[in-house]
N, C-alpha and C positions, 0 to 999 in steps of 0.2 A: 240406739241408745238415746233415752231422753237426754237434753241438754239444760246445765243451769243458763238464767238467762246472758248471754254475752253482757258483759260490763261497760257500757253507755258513756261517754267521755261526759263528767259530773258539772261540767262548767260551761256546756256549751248544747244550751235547749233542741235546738233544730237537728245535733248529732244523737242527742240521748233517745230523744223521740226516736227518728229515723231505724236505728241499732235496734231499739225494743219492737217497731213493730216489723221488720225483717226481718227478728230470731222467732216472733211469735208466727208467722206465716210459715216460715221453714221446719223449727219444731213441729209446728203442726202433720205435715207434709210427713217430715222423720215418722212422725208415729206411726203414718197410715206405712210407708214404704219399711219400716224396720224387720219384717220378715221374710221381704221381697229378697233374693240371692244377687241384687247387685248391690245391696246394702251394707260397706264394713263396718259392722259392729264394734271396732274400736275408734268407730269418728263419731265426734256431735257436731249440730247444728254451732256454726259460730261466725260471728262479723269481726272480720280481720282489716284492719288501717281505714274505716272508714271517713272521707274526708270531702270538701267541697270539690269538684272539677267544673268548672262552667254553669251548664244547666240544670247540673245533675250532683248527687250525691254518688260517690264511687268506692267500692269496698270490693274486697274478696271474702266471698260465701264459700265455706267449707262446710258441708255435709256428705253425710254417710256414702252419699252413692254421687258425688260430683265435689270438683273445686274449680267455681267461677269467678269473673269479674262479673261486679252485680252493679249497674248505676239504676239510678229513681229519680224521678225530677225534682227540682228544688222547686216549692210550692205546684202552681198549674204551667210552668216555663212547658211552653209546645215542643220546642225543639226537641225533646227526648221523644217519637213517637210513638203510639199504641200501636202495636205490628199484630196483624194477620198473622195466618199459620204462615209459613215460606212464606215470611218476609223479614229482612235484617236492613238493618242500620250500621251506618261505618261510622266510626269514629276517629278522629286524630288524637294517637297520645304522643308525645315526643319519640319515643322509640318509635311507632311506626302506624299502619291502620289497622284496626280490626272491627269485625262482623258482629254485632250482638244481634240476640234472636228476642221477641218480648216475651212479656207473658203477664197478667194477672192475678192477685191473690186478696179475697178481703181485708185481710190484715193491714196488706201494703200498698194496693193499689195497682199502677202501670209500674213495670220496672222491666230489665233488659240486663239481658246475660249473654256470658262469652264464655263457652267452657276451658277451662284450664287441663283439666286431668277429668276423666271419666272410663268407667269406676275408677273409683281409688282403693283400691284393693293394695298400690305401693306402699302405702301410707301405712306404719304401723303403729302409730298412737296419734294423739290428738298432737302434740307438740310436733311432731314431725307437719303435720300436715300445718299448722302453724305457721310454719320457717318456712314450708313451700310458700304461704299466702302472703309472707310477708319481703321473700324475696322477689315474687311473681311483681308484686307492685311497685317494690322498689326499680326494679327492667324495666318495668311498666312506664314508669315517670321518667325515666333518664334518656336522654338522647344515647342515641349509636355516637362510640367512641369520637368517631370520626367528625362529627357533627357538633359534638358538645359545646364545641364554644360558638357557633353560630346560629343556635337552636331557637325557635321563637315558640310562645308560648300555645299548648292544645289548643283546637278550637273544631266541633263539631261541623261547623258552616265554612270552613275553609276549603276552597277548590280542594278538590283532589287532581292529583298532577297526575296527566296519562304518562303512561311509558315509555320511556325512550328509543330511539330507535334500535332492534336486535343487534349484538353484538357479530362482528363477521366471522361465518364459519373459520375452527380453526387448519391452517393446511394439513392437506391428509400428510401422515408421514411418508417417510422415503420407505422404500423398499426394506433395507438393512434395519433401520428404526422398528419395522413393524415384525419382520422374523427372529428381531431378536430382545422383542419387547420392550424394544426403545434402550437398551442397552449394545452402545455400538464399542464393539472393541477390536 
C-alpha cells in the first residue's frame, strides 16, 4: 500500500527534513516489495516518534513487511557507522543494548536499523501497528523498573560492561522433590 507522506513535526527543520526523506526512501522500497508475500497489505510506510538521541536521529519505521528502530546520523557525526553486510553496531538505550544492522538508500543516506517485528503479518491495520511503534520507544527510552532512579543518560560510546560472574548451579533436588515433582507431601 502506497503511503501518504508521514506528517513532519512543522516547527522543527532538522525533524521535517529527516521524516520526509525516510518515508520517500521507504515508500519507494514499499512499491518495489508490495506484491512480494511478506508484504501486509494493511501497513504503510510511516515515521513514528522521531526524535534527537545523541548522534543520531531515532524513530520507529513501520512498513509493510518489518517494524524497526531506525536511527541516521545528525549531520556527518561519525559515530553512527556505515556497516558492511554482517556487521552491527550496539547501542546504549536506557532500557538496555541493542544490535542495529546498516544500510543505505539515496534518499537517506547511511542509516541503521534494529528489527522490532518481522513480518508483520500481527498487525491488522495501520493504527495497530502505530501503538506497537509507539509503545516499542516508549520501553525503549525508560530504564528497567529497577534502575529508574539511578539511570544515566544513553550514550553510544559508553563502555559496555562485561558480564558478571555466572550465577551458581542450583542444588539438584532431593530424591522426594524430584519423584514427586517438587511436591513433597
Amino acid at each position: 500500500m502506497t503511503s501518504p507522506p508521514t506528517v513532519p513535526p512543522p516547527d522543527d527543520p532538522e525533524l521535517a527534513g529527516a521524516t520526509l526523506r525516510i518515508h520517500a526512501a521507504f515508500d519507494r522500497i514499499a512499491r518495489t516489495m508490495a506484491e512480494l508475500p511478506i508484504a501486509n497489505p494493511a501497513l504503510c510506510v510511516e515515521v513514528v516518534g522521531l526524535r534527537r538521541f545523541d548522534a543520531a536521529l531515532l524513530a520507529v519505521l513501520v512498513t509493510p513487511w518489518t517494524i524497526s528502530l531506525l536511527l541516521t546520523p545528525r549531520g556527518d557525526d561519525p559515530r553512527l557507522l556505515r556497516l558492511g553486510p554482517d556487521e552491527k553496531q550496539r547501542w546504549r538505550f536506557p532500557s538496555g543494548e541493542y544490535d542495529f544492522v546498516g544500510g543505505e538508500e539515496p534518499e537517506l543516506g547511511r542509516f541503521q536499523t534494529c528489527s522490532l517485528l518481522s513480518p508483520t503479518f500481527a498487525m491488522g491495520s495501520q493504527e495497530e501497528a502505530r501503538a506497537l511503534a509507539h509503545a516499542a520507544l516508549e520501553g525503549l527510552l525508560a530504564p528497567p523498573v529497577a534502575e529508574a532512579a539511578t539511570a544515566s543518560p544513553p550514550s553510544p560510546e559508553a563502555p559496555i560492561d562485561p558480564p558478571g560472574p555466572p550465577a551458581p548451579p542450583a542444588p539438584p533436588p532431593s530424591r522426594r522433590a524430584f519423584l514427586t515433582f517438587g511436591r513433597n507431601r
